[in-house]
Phi, psi and omega in degrees: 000107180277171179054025182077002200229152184295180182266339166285337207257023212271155204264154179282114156306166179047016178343200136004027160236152180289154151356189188254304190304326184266306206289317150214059160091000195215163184281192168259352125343300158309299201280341193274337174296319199268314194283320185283334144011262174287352174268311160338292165295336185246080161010054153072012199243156166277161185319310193293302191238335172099328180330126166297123184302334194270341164279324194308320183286324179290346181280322190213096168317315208256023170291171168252181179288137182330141185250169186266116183234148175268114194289319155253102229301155170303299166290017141241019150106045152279150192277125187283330190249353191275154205291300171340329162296324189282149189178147183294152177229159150234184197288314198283352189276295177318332105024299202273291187341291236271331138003323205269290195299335163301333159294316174269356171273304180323309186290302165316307173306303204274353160311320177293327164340000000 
């Protein structure tokens, strides 16, 4: 049971949080321009581990696709459109990333206390 919870009762990521659009400022339109971007220059593999968006799908058809990452978190003063920021994920690396980062925004608030 992760997280302490059945697998129904399991929490919705990004639940109650806004959009792309409020959080930073660009549609989702923008942002799908931007993933394709980034997937062109960096040949469709992530940033992290290297795996090709394209094995990942020949391995699991119904996998999804590398997701689109702020390579330095917004909120430690990372850039939302510059391409330099920007960069590919694949789910188990965003997993882990967004984990890591969630740890140093938490630790941060409460330093700010």
């Amino acid at each position: 049971m992760p997280k302490g919870r059945c697998e129904e009762h399991q929490r919705i990521p990004w639940a109650g949080r806004d959009d792309k659009a409020a959080r930073y400022g660009i549609s989702s339109g923008e942002w799908r321009a931007l993933k394709r971007r980034v997937t062109i220059r960096d040949h469709g593999c992530c940033y992290r581990c290297g795996i090709d968006q394209a094995e990942v799908k020949a391995d699991d058809p119904d996998a999804l696709g590398h997701v689109l990452d702020h390579i330095t978190p917004i909120f430690e003063g990372g850039s939302v459109i510059d391409m330099d920021n920007l960069g590919l994920l694949c789910e188990p690396c965003d997993t882990e990333k967004s984990k890591l980062e969630a740890l140093r925004a938490n630790r941060a608030r409460k330093r700010a206390r």
